[in-house]
C-alpha positions in Angstrom: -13.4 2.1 3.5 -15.2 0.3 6.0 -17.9 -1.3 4.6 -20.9 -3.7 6.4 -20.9 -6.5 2.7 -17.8 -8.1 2.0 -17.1 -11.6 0.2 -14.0 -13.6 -0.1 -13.6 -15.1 -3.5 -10.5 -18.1 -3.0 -9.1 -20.1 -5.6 -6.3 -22.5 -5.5 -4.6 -23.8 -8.2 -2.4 -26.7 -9.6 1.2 -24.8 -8.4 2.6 -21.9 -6.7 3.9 -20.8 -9.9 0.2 -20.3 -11.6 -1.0 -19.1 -8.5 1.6 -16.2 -8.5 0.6 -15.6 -12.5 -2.9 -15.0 -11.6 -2.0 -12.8 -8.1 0.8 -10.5 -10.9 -1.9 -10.6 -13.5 -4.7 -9.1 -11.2 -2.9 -7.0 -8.8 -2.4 -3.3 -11.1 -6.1 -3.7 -11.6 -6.8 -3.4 -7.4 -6.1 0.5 -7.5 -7.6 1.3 -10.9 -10.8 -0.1 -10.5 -11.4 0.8 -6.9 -14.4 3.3 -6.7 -16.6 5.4 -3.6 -18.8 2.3 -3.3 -16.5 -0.7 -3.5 -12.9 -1.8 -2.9 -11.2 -5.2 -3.2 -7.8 -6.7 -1.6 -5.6 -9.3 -3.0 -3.3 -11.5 -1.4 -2.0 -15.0 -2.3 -0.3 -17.8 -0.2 1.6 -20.8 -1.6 -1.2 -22.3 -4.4 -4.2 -20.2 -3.0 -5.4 -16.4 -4.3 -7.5 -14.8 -2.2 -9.8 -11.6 -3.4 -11.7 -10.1 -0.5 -14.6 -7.2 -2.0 -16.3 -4.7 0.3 -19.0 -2.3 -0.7 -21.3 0.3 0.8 -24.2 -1.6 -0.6 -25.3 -4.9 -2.2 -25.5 -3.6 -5.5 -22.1 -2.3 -5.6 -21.4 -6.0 -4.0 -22.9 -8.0 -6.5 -21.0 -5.2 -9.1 -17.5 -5.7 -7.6 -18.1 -9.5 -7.1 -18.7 -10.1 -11.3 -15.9 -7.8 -11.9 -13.5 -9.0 -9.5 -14.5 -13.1 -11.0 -14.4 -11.9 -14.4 -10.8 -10.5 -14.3 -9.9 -13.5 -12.2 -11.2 -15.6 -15.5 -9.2 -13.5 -17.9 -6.1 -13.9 -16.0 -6.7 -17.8 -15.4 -7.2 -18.3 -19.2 -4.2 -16.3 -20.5 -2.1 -18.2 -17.9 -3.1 -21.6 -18.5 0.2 -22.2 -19.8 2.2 -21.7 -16.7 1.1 -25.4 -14.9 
C-alpha cells in the first residue's frame, strides 16, 4: 500500500531487553490487524521501537494511530517487569 498519511509513533525505553519485549509482544499483531485502508510496520534498534502507520485516509489514520498506541500500552504494561 502506498498511502499519502503516515505517522511514526517511537518509543525508547530503559534497556534493549524491554525494548525487544515490547517489539515480540507487538509484532504477530502487524499482519492480523492490517486492513484495505491502513497498514503499520515495526522495527526496533537497540532501546528504541519504532511503529510507522499509513492509511488511505485520515480517518483510517487517526483509527490505526489509537490502535497501534493502544497495543503499544498493553505490551508496555505487561512487560514492566523485564527493566
Amino acid at each position: 500500500m502506498t498511502a499519502p498519511h503516515q505517522t511514526r509513533l517511537a518509543a525508547e525505553y530503559d534497556t534493549a531487553d524491554r525494548a525487544r519485549a515490547i517489539e515480540r509482544s507487538i509484532r504477530p499483531e502487524i499482519d492480523d490487524i492490517e486492513g484495505d485502508r491502513t497498514t503499520a510496520r515495526l522495527s526496533r534498534d537497540g532501546q528504541r521501537v519504532e511503529i510507522i502507520v499509513e492509511a488511505a485516509d485520515l480517518v483510517a489514520l487517526r483509527a490505526g494511530i489509537n490502535t497501534w498506541l493502544t497495543l503499544r500500552g498493553v505490551a508496555e504494561t505487561v512487560s514492566g517487569g523485564c527493566d
